[in-house]
C-alpha positions as CSV (number, residue, x, y, z in Angstrom):
1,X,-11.2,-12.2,3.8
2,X,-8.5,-12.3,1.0
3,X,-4.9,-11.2,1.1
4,X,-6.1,-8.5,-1.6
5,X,-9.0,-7.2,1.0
6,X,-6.3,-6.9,3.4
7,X,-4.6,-5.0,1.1
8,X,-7.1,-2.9,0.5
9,X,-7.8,-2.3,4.4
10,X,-3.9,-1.6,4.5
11,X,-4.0,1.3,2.2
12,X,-6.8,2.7,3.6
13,X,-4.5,2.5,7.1
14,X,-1.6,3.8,5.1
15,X,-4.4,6.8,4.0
16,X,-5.3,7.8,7.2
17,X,-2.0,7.5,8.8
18,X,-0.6,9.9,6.3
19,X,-2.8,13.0,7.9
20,X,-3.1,11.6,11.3
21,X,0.0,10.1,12.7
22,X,-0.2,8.9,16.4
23,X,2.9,8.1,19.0
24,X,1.6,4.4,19.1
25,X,1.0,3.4,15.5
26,X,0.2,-0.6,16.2
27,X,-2.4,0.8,18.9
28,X,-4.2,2.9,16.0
29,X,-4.0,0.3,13.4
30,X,-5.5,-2.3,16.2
31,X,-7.8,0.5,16.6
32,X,-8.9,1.0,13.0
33,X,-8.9,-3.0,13.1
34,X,-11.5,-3.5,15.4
35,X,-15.1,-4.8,15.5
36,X,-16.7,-1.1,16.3
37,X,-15.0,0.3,13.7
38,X,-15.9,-2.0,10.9
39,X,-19.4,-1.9,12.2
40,X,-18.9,2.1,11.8
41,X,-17.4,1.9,8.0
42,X,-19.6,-1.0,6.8
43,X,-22.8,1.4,5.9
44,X,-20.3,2.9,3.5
45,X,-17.8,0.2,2.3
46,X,-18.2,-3.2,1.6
47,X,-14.4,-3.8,2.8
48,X,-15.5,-3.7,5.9
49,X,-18.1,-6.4,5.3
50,X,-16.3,-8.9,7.8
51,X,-13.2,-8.6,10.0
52,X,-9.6,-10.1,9.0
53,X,-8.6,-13.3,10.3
54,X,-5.6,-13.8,12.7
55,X,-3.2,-14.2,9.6
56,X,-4.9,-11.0,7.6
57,X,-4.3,-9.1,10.3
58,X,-0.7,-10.8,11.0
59,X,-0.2,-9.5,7.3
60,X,-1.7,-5.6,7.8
61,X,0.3,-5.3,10.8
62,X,3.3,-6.3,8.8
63,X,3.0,-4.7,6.0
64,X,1.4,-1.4,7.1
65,X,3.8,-1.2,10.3
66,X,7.0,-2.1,7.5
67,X,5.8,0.8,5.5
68,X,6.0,3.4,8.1
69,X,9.6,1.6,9.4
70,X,10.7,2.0,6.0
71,X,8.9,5.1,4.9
72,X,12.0,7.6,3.9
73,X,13.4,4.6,1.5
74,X,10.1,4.2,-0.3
75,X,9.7,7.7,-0.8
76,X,13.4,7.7,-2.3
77,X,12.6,5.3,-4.7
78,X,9.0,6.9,-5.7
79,X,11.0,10.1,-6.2
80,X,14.0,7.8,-8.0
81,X,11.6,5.9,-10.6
82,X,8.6,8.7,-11.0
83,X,11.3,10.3,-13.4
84,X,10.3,13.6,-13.4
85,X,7.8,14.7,-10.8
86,X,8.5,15.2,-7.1
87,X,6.9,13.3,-4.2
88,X,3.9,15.9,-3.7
89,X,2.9,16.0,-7.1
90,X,1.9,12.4,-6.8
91,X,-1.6,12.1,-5.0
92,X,-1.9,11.0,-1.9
93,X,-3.6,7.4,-2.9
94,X,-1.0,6.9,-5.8
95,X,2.3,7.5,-3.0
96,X,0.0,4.8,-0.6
97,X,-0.1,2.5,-3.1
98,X,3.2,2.5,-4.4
99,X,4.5,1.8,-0.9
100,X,2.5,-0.8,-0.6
101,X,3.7,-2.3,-4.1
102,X,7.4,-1.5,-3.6
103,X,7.3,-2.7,-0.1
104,X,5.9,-6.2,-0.9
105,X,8.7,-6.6,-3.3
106,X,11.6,-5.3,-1.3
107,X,10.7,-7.5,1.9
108,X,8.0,-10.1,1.1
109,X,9.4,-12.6,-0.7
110,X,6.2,-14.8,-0.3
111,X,4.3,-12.5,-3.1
112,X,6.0,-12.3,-6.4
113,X,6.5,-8.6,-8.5
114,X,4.0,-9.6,-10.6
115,X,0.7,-10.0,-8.4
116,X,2.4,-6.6,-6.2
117,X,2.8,-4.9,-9.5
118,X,-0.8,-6.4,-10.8
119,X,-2.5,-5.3,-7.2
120,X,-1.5,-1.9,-7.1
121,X,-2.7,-1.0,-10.7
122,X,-6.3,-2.4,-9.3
123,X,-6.4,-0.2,-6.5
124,X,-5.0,2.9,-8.2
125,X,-8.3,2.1,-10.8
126,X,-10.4,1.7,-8.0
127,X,-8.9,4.7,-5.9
128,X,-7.7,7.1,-8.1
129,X,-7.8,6.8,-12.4
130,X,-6.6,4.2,-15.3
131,X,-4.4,7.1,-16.5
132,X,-3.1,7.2,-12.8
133,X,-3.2,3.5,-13.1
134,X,-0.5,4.1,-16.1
135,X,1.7,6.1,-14.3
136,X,2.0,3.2,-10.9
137,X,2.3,0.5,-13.4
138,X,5.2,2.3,-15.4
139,X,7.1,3.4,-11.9
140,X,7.2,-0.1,-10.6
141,X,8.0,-1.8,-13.6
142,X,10.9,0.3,-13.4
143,X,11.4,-0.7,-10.0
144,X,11.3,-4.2,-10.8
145,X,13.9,-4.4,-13.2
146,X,16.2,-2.3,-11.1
147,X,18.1,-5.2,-10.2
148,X,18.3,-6.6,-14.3
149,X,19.4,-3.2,-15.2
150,X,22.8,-3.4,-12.6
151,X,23.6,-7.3,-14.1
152,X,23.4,-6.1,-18.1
């Protein structure tokens, strides 16, 4: 499995966690991990084709457990750089994505902007439309040159 599968596997965690949140969130991601469950969601996804490795999983535990940790400061940037519309307005898919992209480039410092920026406009294609694609690439471009914008 790739680090963009695991990706993948994290925004659908991201997805699900959104409408169903649990006390013990690393208990329902091990959960949603597991080999019954991508024996359940294979017929309908090939995602679910084969299980992450140790380090995949390492990495959706980390990035999907971050997210939630650092939930109310992603949404404050979504709202900051989505000039214009408000946090609901944004589908659901779109806000999981974003977090994803946003956190990977706040506190990964093993995956550059580009390929976060690059991955998220894939999965918005895939998961919601190229004009939604548009609007995700155009937010976190903005994000990424916060940091230029506070030097000039």
């Amino acid at each position: 499995m790739t680090r963009k599968n695991a990706r993948e596997l994290s925004l659908h965690l991201l997805f699900e966690l959104d409408f169903n949140t649990e006390d013990d969130i690393e208990a329902q991601i091990r959960s949603e991990l597991s080999a019954d469950r991508f024996n359940t969601l294979r017929k309908e996804l090939d995602i679910y084709d084969a299980l992450p490795d140790e380090k995949q999983n390492e990495y959706i535990m980390a990035l999907t457990t971050g997210i939630i940790a650092q939930y109310i400061e992603l949404n404050a940037y979504i709202e900051q750089y989505s000039v214009g519309w408000k946090l609901n307005r944004i589908s659901r898919v779109c806000r999981c994505i974003l977090r994803i992209a946003m956190y990977e480039m706040l506190y990964m410092d093993d995956i550059t902007s580009a390929v976060s920026i690059n991955e998220a406009v894939e999965l918005t294609k895939k998961y919601d439309s190229v004009e939604a694609s548009g609007f995700v690439n155009g937010i976190l471009g903005s994000f990424e040159r916060r940091d230029l914008d506070k030097k000039v």
